[in-house]
PyMOL commands that place a pseudoatom at each C-alpha (Angstrom):
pseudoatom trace, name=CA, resn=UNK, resi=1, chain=A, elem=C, hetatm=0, pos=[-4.935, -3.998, 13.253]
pseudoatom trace, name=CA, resn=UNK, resi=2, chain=A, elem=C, hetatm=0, pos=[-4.487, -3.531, 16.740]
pseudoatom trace, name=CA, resn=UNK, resi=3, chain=A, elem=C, hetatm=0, pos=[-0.854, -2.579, 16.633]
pseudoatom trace, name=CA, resn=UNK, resi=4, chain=A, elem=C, hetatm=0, pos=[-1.835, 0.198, 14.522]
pseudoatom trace, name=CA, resn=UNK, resi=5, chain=A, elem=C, hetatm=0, pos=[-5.045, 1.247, 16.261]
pseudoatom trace, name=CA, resn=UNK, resi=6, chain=A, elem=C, hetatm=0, pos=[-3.992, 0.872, 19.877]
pseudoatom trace, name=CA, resn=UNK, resi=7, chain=A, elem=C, hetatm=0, pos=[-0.557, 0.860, 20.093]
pseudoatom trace, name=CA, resn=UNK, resi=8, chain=A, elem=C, hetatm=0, pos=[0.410, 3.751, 17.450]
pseudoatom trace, name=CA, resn=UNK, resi=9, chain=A, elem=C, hetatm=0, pos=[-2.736, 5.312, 18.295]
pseudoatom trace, name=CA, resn=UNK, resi=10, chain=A, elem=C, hetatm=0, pos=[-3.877, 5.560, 14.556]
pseudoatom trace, name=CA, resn=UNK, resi=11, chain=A, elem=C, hetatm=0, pos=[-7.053, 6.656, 13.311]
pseudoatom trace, name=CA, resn=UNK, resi=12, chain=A, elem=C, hetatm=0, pos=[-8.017, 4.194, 10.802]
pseudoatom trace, name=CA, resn=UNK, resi=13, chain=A, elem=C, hetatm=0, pos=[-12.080, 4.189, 9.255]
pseudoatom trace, name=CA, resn=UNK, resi=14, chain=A, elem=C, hetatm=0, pos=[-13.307, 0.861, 8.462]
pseudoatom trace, name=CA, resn=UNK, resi=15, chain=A, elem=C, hetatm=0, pos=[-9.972, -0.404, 8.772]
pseudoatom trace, name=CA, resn=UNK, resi=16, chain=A, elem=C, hetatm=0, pos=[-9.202, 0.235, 4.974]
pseudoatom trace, name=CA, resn=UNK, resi=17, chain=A, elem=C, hetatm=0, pos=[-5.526, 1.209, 5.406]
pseudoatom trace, name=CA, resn=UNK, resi=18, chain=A, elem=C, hetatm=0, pos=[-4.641, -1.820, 7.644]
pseudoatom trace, name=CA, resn=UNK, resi=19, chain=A, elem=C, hetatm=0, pos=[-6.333, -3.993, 4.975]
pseudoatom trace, name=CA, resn=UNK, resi=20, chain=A, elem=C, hetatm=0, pos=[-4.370, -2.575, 2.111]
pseudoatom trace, name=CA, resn=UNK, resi=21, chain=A, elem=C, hetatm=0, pos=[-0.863, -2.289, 4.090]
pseudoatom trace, name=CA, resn=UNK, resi=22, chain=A, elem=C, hetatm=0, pos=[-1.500, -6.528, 4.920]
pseudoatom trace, name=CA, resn=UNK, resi=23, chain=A, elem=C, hetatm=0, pos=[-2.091, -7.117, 1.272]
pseudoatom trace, name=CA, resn=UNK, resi=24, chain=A, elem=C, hetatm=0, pos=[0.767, -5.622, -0.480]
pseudoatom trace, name=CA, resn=UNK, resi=25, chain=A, elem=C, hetatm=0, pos=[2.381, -7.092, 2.454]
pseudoatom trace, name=CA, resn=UNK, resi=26, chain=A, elem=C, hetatm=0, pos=[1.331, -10.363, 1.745]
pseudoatom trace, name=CA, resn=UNK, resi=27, chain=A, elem=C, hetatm=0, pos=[1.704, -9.892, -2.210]
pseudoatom trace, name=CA, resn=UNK, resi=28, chain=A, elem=C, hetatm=0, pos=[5.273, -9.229, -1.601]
pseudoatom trace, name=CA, resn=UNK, resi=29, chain=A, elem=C, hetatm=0, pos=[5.904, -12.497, 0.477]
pseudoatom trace, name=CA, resn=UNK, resi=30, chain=A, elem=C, hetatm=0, pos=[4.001, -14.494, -1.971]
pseudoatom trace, name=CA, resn=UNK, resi=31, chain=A, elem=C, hetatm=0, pos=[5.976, -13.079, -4.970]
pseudoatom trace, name=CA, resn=UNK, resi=32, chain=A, elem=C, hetatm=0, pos=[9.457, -13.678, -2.816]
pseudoatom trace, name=CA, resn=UNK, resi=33, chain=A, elem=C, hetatm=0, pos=[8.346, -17.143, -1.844]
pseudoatom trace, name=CA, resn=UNK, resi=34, chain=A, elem=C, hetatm=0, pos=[6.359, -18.281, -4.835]
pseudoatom trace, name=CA, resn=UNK, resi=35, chain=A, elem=C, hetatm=0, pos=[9.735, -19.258, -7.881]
pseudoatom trace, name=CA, resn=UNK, resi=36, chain=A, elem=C, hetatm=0, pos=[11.406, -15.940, -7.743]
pseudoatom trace, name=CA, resn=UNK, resi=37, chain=A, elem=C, hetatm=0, pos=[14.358, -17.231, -10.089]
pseudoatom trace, name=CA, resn=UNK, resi=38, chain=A, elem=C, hetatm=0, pos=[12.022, -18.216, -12.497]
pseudoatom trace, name=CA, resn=UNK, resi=39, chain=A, elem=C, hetatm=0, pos=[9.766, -14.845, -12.101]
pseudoatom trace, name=CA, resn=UNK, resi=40, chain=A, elem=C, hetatm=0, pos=[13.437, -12.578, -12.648]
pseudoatom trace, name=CA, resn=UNK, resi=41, chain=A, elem=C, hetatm=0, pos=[14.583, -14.716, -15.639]
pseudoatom trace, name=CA, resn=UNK, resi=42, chain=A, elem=C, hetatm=0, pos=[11.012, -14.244, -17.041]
pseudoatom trace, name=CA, resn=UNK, resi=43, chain=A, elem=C, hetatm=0, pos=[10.872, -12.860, -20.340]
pseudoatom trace, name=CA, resn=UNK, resi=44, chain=A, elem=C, hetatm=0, pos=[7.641, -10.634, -19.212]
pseudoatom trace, name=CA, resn=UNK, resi=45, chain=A, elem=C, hetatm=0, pos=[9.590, -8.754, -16.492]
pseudoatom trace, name=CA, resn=UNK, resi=46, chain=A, elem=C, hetatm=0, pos=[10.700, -5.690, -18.460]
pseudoatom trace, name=CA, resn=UNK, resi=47, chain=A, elem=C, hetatm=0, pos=[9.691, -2.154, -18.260]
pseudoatom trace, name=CA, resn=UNK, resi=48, chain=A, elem=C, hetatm=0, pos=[9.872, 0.812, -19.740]
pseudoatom trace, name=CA, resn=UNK, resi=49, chain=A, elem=C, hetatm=0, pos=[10.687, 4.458, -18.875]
pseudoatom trace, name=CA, resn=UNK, resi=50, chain=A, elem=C, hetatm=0, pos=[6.574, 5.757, -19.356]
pseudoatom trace, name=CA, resn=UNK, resi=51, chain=A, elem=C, hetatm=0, pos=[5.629, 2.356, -17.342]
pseudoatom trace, name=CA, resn=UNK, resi=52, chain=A, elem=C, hetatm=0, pos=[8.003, 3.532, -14.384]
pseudoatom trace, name=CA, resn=UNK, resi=53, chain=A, elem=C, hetatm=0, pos=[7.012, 6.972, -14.586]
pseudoatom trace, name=CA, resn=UNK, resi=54, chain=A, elem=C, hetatm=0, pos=[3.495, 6.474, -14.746]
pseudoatom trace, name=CA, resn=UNK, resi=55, chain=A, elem=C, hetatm=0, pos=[3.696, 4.024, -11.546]
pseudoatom trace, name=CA, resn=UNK, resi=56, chain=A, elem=C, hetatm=0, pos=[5.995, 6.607, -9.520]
pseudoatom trace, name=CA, resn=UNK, resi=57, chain=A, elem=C, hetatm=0, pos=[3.337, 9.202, -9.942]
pseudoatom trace, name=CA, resn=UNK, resi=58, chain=A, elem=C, hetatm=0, pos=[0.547, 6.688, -9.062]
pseudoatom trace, name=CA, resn=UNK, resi=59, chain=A, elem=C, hetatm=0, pos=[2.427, 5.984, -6.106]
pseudoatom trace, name=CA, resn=UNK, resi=60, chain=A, elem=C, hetatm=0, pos=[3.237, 9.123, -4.844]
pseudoatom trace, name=CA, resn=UNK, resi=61, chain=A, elem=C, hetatm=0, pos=[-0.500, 10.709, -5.116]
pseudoatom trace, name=CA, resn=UNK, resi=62, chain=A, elem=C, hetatm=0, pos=[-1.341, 7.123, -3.133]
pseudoatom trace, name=CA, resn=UNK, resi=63, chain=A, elem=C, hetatm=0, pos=[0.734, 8.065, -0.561]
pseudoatom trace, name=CA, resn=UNK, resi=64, chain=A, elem=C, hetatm=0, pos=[-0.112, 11.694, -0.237]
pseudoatom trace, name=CA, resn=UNK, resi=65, chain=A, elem=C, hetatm=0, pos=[-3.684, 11.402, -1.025]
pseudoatom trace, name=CA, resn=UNK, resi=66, chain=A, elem=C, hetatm=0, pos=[-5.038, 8.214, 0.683]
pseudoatom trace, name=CA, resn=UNK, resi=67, chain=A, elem=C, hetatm=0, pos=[-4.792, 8.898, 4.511]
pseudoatom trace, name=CA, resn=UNK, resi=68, chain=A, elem=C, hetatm=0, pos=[-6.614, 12.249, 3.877]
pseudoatom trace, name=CA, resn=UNK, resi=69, chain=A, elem=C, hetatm=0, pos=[-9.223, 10.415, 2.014]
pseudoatom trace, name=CA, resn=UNK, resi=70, chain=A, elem=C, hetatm=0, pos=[-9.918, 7.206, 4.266]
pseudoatom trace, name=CA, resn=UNK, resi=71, chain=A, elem=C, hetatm=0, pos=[-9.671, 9.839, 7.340]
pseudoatom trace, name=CA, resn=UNK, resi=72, chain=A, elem=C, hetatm=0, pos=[-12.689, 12.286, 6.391]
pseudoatom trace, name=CA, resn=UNK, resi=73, chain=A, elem=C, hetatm=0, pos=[-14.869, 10.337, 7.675]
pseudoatom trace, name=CA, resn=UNK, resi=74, chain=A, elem=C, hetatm=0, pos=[-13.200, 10.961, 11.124]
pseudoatom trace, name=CA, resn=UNK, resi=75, chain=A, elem=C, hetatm=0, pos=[-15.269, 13.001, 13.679]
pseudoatom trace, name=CA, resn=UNK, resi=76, chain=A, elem=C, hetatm=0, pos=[-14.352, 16.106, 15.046]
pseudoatom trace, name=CA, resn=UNK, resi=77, chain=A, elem=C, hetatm=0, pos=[-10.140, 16.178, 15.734]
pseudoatom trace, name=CA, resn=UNK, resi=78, chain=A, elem=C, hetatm=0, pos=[-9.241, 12.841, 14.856]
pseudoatom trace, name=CA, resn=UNK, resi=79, chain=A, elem=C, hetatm=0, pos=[-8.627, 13.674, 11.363]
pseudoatom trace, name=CA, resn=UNK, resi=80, chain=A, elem=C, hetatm=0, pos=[-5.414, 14.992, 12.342]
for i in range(1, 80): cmd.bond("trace and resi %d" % i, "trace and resi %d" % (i + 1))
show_as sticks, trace
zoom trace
């Protein structure tokens, strides 16, 4: 958290970003680390076109949407 704060000079309220960029972080080492032949050779790892499309568009309003929304709490010209 203090790369991001001090370093990068980030604006970050109640440190929810930083939180949620360490966890999917995290999630993706465990996943690697954690039998990844056996998780790719599952027979539960399939998708579908409407599964894919539904989590690109959940992941692009994420992305657009969430700094704006943990930042309005920001005083004055921080929110920027």
């Amino acid at each position: 958290m203090a790369i991001c704060v001090e370093v990068l000079g980030a604006t970050d309220m109640g440190g929810s970003i930083v939180i949620h960029a360490f966890g999917a972080f995290y999630g993706l080492a465990a996943s690697y680390f954690f039998q990844p032949t056996r998780a790719a050779s599952s027979g539960n790892n399939q998708s579908g076109m409407q599964s894919e499309l539904i989590a690109l568009i959940g992941s692009i309003f994420l992305y657009i949407y969430w700094p704006s929304f943990n930042g309005a709490l920001a005083a004055n010209g921080a929110q920027q």
